[in-house]
VEXTORZA-280302 format. One record per atom (N, C-alpha, C, O): y, z negated, x; atom name. Coordinates in steps of 0.001 Angstrom, whole numbers, plus 500000, padded with zeros to 6 digits. Each point is the difference from the previous one (the first is absolute). Example, Ala and Ser with C-alpha at 12.3 -4.5 7.8 and 13.67 -1.06 7.14 Angstrom:
<nodes>
<node <494310 492200 513190> "N">
<node <501190 500000 499110> "CA">
<node <501200 500000 500900> "C">
<node <499981 499335 501036> "O">
<node <501069 501385 498614> "N">
<node <501190 499940 500820> "CA">
<node <501090 499270 499230> "C">
<node <501108 499831 500509> "O">
</nodes>
This chain:
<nodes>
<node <498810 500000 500836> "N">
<node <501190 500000 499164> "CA">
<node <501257 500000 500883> "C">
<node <500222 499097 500807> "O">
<node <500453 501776 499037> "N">
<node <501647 500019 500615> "CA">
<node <500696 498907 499605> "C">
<node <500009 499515 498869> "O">
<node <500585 500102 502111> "N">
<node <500583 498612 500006> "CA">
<node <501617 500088 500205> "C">
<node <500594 500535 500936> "O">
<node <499951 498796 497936> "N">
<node <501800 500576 499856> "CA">
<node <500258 499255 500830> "C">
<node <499782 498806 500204> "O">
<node <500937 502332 500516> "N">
<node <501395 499951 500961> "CA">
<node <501235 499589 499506> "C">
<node <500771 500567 499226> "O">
<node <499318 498014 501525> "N">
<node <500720 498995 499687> "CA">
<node <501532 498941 501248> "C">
<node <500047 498836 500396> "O">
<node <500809 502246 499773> "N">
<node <501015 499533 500530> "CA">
<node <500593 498938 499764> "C">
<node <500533 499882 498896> "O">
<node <499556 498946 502150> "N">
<node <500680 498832 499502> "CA">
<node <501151 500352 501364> "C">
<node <499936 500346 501180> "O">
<node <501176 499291 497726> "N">
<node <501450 500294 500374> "CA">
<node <500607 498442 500033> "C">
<node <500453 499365 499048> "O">
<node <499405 500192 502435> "N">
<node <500429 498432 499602> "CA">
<node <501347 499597 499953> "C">
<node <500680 500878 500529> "O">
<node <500003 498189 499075> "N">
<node <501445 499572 500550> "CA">
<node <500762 499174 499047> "C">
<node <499670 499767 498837> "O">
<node <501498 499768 501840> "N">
<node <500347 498568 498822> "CA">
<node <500652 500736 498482> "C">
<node <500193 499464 498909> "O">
<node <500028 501881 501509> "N">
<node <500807 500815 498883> "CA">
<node <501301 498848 499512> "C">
<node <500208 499664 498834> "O">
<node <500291 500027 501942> "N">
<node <501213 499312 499696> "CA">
<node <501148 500238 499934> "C">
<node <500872 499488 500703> "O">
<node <499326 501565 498184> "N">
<node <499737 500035 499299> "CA">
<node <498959 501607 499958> "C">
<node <500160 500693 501005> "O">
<node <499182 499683 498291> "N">
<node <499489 501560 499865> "CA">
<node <501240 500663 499524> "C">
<node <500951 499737 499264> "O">
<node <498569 501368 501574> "N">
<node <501578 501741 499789> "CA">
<node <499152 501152 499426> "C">
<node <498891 500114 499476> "O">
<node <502194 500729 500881> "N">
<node <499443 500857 499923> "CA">
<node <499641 500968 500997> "C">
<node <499620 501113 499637> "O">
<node <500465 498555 501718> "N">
<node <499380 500161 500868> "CA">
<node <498198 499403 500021> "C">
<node <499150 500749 500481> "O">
<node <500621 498462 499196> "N">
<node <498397 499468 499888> "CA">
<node <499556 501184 499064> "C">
<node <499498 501032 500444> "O">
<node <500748 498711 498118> "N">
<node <499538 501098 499167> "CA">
<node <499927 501292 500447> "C">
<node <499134 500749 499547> "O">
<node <501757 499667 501388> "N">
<node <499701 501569 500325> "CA">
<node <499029 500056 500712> "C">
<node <499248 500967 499877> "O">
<node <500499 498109 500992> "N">
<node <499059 499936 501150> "CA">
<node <498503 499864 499849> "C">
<node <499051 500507 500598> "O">
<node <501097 498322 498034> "N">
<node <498934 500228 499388> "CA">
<node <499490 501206 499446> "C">
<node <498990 500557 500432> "O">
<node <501769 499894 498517> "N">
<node <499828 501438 499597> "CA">
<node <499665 501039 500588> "C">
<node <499337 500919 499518> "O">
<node <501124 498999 501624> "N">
<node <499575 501149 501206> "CA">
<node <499072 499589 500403> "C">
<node <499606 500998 500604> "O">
<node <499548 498155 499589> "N">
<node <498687 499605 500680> "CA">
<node <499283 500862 499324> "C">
<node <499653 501101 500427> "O">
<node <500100 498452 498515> "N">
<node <498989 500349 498644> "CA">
<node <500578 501624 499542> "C">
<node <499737 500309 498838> "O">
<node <500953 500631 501918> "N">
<node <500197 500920 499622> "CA">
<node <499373 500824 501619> "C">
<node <498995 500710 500046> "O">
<node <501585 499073 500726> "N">
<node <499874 500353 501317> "CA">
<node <498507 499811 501149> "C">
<node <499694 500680 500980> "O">
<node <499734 498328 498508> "N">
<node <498920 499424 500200> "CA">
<node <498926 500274 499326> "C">
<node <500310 500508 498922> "O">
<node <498190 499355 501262> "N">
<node <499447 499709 499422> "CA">
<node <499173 498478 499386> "C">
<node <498810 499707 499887> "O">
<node <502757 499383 499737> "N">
<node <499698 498814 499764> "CA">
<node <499878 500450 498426> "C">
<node <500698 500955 499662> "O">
<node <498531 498474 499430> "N">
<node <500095 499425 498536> "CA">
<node <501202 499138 499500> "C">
<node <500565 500275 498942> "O">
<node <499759 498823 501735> "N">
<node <500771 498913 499114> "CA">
<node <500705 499524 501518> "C">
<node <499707 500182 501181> "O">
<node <501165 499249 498226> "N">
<node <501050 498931 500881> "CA">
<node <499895 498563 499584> "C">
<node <500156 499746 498806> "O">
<node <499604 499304 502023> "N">
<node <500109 498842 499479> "CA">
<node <501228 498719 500946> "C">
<node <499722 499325 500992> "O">
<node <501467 500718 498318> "N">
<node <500929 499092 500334> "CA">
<node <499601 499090 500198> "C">
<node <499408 499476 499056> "O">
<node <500654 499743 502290> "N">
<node <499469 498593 500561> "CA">
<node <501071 499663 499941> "C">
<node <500800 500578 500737> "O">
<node <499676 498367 498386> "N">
<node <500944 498917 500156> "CA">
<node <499554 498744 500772> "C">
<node <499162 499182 499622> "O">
<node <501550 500807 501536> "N">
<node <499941 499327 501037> "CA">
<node <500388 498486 499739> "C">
<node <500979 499876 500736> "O">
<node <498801 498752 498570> "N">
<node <500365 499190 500323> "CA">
<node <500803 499469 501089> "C">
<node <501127 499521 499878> "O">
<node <498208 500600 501193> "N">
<node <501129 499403 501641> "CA">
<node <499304 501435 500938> "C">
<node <498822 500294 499792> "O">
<node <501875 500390 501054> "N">
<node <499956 500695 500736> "CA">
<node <499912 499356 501563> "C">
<node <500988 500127 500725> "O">
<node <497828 499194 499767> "N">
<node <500194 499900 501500> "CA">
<node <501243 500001 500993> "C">
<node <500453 499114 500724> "O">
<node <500044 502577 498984> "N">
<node <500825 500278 501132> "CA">
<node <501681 500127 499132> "C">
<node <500933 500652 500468> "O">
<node <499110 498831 498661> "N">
<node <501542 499542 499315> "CA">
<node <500236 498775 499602> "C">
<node <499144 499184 499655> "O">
<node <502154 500638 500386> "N">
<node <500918 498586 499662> "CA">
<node <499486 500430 498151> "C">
<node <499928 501047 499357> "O">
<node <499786 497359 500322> "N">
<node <499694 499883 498433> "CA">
<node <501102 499498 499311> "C">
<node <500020 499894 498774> "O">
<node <501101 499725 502125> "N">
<node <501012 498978 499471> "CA">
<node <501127 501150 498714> "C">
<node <500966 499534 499395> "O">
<node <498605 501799 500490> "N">
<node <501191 500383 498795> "CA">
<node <498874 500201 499367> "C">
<node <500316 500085 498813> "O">
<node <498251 500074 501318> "N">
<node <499325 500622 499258> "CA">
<node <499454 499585 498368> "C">
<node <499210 499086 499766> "O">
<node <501432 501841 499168> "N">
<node <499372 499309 498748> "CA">
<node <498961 499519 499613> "C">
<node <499000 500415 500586> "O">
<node <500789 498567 498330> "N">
<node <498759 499586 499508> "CA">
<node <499343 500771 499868> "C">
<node <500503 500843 499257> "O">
<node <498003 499556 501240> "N">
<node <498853 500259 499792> "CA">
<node <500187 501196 498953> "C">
<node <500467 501139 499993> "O">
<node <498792 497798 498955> "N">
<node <500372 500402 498644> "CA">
<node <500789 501004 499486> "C">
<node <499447 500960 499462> "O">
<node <502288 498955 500644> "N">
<node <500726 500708 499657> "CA">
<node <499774 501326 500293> "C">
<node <499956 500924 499188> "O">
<node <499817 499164 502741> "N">
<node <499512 501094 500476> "CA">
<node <498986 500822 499395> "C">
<node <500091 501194 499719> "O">
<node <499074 498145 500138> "N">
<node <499107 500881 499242> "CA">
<node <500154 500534 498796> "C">
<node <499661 501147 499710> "O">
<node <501048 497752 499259> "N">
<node <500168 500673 498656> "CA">
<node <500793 501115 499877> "C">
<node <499771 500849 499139> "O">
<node <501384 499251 501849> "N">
<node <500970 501231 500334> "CA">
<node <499063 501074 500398> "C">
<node <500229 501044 499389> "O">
<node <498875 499014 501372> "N">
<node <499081 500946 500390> "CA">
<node <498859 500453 499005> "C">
<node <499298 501011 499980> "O">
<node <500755 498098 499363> "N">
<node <498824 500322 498819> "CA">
<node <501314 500817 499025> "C">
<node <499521 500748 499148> "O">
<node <501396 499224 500863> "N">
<node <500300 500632 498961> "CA">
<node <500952 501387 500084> "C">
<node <500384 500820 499166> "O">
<node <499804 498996 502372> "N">
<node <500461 501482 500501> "CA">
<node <498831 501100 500288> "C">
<node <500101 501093 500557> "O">
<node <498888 498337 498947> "N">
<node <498541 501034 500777> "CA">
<node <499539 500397 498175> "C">
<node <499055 500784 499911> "O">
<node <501671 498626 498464> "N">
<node <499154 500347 499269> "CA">
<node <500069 501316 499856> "C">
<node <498943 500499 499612> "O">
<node <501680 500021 500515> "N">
<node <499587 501383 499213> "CA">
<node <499525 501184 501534> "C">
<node <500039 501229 500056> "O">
<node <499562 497786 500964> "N">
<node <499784 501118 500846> "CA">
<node <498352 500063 500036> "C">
<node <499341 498964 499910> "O">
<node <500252 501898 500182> "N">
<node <498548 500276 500340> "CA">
<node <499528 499654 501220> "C">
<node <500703 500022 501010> "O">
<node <498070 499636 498967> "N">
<node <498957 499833 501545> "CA">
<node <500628 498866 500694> "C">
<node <499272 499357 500757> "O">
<node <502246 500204 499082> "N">
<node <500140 498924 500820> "CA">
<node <500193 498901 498976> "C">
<node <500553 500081 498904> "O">
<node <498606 498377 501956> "N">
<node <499931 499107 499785> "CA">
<node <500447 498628 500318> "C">
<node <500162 499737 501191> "O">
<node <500074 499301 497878> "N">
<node <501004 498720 501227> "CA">
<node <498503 498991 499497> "C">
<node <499311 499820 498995> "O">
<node <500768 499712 502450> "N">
<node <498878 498860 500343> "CA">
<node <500529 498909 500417> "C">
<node <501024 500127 500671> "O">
<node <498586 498829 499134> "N">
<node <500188 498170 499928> "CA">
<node <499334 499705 501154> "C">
<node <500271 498948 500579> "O">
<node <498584 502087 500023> "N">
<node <498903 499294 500573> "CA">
<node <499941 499219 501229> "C">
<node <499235 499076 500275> "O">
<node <502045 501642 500676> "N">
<node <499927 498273 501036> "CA">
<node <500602 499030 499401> "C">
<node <500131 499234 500955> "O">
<node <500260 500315 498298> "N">
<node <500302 498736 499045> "CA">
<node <499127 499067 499838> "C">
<node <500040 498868 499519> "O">
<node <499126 501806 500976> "N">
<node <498245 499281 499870> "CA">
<node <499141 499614 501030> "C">
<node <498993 499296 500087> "O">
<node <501958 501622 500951> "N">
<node <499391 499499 501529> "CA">
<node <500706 499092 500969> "C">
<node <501162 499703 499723> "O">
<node <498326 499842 501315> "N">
<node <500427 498940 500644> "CA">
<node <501593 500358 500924> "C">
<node <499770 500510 501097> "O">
<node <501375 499335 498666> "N">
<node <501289 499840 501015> "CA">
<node <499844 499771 500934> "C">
<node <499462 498911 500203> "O">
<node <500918 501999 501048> "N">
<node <501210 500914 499295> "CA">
<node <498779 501564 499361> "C">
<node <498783 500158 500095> "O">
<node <501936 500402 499507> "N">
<node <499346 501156 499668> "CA">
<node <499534 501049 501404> "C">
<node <500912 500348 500750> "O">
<node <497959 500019 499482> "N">
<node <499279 500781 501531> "CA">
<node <499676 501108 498937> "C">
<node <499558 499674 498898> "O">
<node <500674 501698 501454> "N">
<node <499599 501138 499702> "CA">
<node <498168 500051 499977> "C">
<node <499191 500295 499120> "O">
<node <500696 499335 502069> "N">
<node <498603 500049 499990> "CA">
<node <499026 499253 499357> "C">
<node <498903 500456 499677> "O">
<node <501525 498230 500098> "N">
<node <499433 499044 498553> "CA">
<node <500113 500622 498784> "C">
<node <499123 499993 499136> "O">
<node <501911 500530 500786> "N">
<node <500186 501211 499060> "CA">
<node <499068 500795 499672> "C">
<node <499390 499923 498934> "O">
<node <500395 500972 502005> "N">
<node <499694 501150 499949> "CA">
<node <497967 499770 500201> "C">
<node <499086 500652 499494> "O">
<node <500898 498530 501152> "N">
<node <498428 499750 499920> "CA">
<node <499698 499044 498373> "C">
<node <499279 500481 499125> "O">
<node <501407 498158 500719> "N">
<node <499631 500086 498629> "CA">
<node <499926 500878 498906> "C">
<node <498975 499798 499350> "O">
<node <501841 501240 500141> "N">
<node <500034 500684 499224> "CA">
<node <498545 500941 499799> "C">
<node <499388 500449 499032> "O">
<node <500390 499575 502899> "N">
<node <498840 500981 499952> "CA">
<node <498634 499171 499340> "C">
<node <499042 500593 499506> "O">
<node <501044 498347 500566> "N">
<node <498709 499164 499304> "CA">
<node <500503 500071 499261> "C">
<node <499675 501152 499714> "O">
<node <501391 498412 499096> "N">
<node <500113 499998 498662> "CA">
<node <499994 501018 498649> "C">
<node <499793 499946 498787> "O">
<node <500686 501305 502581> "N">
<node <499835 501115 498987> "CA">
<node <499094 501630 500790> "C">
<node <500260 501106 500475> "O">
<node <498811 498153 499260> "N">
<node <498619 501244 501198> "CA">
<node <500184 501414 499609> "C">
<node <499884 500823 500908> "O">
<node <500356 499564 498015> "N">
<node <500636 501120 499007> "CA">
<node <500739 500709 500967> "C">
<node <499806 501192 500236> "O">
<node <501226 497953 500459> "N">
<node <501423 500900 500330> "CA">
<node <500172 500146 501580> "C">
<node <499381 499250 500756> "O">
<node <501473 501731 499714> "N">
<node <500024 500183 501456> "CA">
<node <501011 500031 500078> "C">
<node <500720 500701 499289> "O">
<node <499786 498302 501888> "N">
<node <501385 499219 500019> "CA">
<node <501095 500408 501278> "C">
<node <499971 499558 501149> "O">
<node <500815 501245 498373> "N">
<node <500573 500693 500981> "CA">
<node <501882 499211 500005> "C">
<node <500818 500029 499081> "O">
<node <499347 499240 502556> "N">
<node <501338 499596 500268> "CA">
<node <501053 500769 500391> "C">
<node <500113 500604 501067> "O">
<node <500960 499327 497659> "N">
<node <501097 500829 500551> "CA">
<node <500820 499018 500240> "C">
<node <499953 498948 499362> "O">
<node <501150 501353 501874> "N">
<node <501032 499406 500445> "CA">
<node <500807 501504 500215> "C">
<node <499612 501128 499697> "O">
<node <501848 498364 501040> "N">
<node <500739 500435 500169> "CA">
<node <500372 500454 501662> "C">
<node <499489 499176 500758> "O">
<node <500973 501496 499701> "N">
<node <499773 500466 501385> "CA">
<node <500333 498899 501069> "C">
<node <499558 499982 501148> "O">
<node <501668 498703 498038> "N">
<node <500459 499370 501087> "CA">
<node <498696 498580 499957> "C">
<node <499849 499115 500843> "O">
<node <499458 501084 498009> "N">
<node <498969 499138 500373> "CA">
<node <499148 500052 500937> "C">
<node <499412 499174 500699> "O">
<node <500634 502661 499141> "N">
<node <498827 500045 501701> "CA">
<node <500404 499804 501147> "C">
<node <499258 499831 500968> "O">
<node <502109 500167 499061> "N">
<node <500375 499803 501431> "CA">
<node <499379 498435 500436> "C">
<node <499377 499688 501015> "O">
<node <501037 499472 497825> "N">
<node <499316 498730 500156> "CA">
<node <498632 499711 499947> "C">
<node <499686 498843 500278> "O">
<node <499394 501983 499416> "N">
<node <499274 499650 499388> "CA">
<node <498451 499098 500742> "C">
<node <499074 499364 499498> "O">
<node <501242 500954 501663> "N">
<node <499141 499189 501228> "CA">
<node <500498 498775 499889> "C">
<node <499541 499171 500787> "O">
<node <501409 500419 498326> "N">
<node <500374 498061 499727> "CA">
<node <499162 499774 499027> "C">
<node <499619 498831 499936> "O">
<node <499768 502228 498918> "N">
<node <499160 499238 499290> "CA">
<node <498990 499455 500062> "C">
<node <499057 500267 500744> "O">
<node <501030 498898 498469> "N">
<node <498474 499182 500063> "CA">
<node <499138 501106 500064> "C">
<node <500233 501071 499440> "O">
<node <498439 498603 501464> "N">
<node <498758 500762 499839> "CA">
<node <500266 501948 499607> "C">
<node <499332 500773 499313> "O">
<node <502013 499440 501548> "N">
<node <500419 501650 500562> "CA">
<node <498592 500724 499819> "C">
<node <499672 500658 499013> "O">
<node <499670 499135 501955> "N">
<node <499124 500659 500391> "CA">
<node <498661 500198 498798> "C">
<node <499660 501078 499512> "O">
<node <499846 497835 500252> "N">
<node <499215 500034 498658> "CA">
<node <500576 500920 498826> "C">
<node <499217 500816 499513> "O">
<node <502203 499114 499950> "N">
<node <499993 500726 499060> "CA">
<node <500091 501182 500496> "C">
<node <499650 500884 499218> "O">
<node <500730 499490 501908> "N">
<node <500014 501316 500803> "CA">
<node <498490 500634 499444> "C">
<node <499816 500747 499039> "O">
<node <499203 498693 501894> "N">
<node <499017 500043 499847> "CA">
<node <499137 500264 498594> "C">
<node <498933 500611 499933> "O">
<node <501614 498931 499239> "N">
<node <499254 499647 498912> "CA">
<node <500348 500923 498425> "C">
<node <499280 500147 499012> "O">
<node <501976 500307 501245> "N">
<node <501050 499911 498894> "CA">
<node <500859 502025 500372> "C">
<node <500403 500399 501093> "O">
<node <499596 500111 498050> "N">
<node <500964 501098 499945> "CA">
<node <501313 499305 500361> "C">
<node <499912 498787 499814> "O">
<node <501311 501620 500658> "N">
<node <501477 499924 499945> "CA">
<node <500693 501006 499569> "C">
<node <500134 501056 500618> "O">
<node <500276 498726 498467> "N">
<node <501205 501614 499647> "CA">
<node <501489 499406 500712> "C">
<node <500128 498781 499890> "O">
<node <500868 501860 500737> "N">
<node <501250 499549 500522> "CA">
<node <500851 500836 499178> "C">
<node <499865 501179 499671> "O">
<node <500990 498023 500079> "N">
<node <501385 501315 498996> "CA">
<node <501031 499800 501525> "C">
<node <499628 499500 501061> "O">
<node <501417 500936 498687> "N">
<node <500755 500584 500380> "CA">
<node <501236 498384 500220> "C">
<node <499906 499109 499156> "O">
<node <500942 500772 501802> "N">
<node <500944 498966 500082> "CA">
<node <500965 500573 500851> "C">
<node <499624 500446 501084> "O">
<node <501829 499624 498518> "N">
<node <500936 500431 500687> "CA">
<node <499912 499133 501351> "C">
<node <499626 498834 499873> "O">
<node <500670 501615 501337> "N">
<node <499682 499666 501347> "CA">
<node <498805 499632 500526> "C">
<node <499841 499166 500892> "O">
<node <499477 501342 498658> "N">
<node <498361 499648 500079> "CA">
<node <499094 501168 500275> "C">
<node <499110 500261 499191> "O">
<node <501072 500538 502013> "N">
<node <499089 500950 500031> "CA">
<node <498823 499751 501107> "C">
<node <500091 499390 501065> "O">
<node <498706 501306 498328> "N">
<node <498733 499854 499992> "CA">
<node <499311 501058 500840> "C">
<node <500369 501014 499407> "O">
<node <498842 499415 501624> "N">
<node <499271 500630 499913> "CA">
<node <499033 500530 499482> "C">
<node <499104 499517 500692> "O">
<node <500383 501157 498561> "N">
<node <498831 499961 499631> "CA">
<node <498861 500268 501204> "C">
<node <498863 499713 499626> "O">
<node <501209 500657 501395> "N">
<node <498965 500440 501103> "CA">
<node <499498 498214 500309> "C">
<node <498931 499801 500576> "O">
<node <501867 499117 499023> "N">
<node <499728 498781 501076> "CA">
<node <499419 499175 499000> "C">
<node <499604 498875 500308> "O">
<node <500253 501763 497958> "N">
<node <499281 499045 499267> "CA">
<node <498619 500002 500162> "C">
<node <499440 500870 500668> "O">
<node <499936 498182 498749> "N">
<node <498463 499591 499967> "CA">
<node <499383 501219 499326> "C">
<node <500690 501014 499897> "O">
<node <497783 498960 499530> "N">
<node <499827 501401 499188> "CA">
<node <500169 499229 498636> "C">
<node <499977 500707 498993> "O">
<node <500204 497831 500829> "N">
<node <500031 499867 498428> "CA">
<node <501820 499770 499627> "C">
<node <500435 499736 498879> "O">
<node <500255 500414 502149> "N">
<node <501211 499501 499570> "CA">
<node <500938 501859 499646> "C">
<node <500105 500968 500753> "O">
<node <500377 498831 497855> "N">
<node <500876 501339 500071> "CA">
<node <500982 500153 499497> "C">
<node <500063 499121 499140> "O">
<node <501088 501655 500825> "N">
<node <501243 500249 499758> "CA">
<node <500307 501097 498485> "C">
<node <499722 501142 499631> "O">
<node <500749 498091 500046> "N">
<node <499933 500796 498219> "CA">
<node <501748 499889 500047> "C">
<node <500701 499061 500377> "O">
<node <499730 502451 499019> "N">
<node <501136 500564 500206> "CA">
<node <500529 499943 499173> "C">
<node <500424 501021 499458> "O">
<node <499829 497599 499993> "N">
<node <500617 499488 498590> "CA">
<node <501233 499938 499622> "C">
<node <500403 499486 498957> "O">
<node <500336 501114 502005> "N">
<node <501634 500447 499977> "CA">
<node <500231 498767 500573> "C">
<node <499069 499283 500366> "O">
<node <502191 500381 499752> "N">
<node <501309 498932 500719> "CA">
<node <500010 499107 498576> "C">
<node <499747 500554 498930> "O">
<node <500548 498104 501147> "N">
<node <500860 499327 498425> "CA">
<node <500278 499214 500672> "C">
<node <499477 498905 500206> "O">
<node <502109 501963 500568> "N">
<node <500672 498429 500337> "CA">
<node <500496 499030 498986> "C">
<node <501144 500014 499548> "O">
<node <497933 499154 500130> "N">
<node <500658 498481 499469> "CA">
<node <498944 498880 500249> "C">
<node <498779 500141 500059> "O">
<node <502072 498527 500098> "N">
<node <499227 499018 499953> "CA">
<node <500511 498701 499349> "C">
<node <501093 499435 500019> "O">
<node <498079 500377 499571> "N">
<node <500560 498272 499551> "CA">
<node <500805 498971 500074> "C">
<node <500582 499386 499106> "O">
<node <499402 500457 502162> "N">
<node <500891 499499 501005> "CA">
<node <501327 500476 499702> "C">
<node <500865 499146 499802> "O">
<node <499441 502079 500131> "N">
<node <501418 500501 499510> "CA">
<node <500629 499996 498348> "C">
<node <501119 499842 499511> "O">
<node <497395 500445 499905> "N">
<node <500108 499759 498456> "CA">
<node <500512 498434 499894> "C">
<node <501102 499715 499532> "O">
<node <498115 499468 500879> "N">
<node <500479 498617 499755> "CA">
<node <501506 499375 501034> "C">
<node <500460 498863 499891> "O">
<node <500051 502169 501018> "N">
<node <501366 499422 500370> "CA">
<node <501406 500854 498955> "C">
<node <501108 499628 499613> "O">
<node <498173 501512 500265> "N">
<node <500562 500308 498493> "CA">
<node <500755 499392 498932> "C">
<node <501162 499821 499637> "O">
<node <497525 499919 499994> "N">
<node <500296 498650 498857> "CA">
<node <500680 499099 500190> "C">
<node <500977 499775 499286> "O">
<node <498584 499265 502013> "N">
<node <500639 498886 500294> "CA">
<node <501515 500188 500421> "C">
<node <500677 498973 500013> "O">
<node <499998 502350 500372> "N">
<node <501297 501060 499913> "CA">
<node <500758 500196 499043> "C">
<node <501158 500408 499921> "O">
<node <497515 499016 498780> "N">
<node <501140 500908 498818> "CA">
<node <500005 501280 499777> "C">
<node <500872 500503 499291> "O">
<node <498015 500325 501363> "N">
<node <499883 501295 499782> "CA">
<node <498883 500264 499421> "C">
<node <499027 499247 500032> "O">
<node <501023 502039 499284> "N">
<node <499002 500582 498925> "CA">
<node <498764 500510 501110> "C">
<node <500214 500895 500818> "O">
<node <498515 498412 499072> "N">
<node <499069 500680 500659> "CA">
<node <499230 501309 499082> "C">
<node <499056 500621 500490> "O">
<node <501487 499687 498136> "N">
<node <499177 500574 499032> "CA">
<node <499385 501302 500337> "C">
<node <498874 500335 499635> "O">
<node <501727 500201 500903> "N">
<node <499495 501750 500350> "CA">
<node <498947 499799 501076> "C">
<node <499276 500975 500202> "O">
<node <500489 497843 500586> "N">
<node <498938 499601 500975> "CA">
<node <498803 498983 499205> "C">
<node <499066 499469 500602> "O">
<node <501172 500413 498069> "N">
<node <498789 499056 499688> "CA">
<node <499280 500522 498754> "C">
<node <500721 500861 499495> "O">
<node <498063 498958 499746> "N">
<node <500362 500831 498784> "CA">
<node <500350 499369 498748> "C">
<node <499906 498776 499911> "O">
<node <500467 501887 499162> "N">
<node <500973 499239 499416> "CA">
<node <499262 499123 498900> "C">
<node <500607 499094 499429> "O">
<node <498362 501138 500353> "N">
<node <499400 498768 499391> "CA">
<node <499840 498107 500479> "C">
<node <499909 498924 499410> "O">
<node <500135 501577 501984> "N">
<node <500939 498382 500430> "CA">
<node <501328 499718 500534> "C">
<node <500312 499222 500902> "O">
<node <500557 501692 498247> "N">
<node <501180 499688 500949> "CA">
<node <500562 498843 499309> "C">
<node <500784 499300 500641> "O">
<node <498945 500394 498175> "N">
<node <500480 498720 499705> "CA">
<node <499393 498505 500475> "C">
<node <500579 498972 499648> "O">
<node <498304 500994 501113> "N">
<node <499255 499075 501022> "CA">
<node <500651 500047 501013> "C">
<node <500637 498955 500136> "O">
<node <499599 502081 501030> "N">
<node <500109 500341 501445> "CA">
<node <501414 499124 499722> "C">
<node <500364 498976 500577> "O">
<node <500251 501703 498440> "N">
<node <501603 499438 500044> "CA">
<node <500025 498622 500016> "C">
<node <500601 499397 500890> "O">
<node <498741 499973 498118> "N">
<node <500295 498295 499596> "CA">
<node <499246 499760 501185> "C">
<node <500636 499066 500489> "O">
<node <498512 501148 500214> "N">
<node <498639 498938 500536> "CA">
<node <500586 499940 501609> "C">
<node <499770 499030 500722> "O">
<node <500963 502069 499693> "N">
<node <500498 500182 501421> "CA">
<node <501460 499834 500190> "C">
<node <500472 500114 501131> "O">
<node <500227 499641 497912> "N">
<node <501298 499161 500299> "CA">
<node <500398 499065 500900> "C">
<node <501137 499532 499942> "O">
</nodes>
């Protein structure tokens, strides 16, 4: 039995844009992944947690900017695993919990530059597909990747969070960068 191809797209989405959604979208168009699955990141290892929203909120904003999109999904599931959140606890539980699916990690290009800081690098290397999108100042060889790690040409979306939420806290409209089914959250929650 073919086993769905299953991208987990991790990160605090703090808030989610519309940069994530495209990226997602392009996986599952560009790829031969099935579905996208939004890992909402509880605590991120390698970031300061001190602006980061409740849990919760995060996710419900993400659950509700993904309804009407197809194939992609928002998941709770390190919520459930032990802090801080490790990709690779990740990515190997899922594989026992859901034997069905084949679990492919996308990050972003400036993650690979880092990506020999993660926990257990090499194992998911080893173990795991990588799709890489695209990050302004972040170029990649492809001749120097592994044979499972690859570069999917998901266009540029410069935006990030980080700017969405100094935005706000500015007094400025982040709306044309978020989608607009939470712009009345992003606004109140990041003030």
């Amino acid at each position: 039995m073919k086993k769905i191809r299953t991208g987990i797209y991790g990160g605090s989405f703090n808030p989610i844009h519309n940069g994530h959604l495209a990226i997602a979208r392009q996986m599952t168009t560009l790829t031969n992944i099935d579905e996208v699955w939004l890992m909402v990141s509880p605590q991120n290892p390698l970031k300061r947690s001190d602006d980061l929203l409740d849990d919760n909120l995060r996710l419900a904003m993400c659950r509700k900017a993904v309804e009407n999109i197809n194939d992609v999904r928002v998941s709770d599931y390190e919520f459930h695993l032990p802090r801080p959140s490790y990709m690779w606890h990740t990515l190997h539980s899922l594989s026992n919990d859901y034997p069905n699916r084949e679990f492919v990690l996308l990050i972003g290009a400036d993650n690979w530059t880092v990506f020999d800081h993660w926990y257990k690098a090499k194992e998911i290397i080893d173990n795991y597909n990588i799709y890489i999108y695209p990050r302004r100042g972040c170029s990649i060889n492809p001749a120097t990747l592994p044979s499972t790690v690859h570069i999917v040409d998901t266009g540029l979306y410069d935006v990030s969070s980080t700017q969405i939420r100094k935005m706000v806290k500015q007094g400025e409209s982040p709306d044309t960068l978020i989608p607009e089914c939470i712009s009345k959250e992003v606004n109140l929650y990041y003030r």
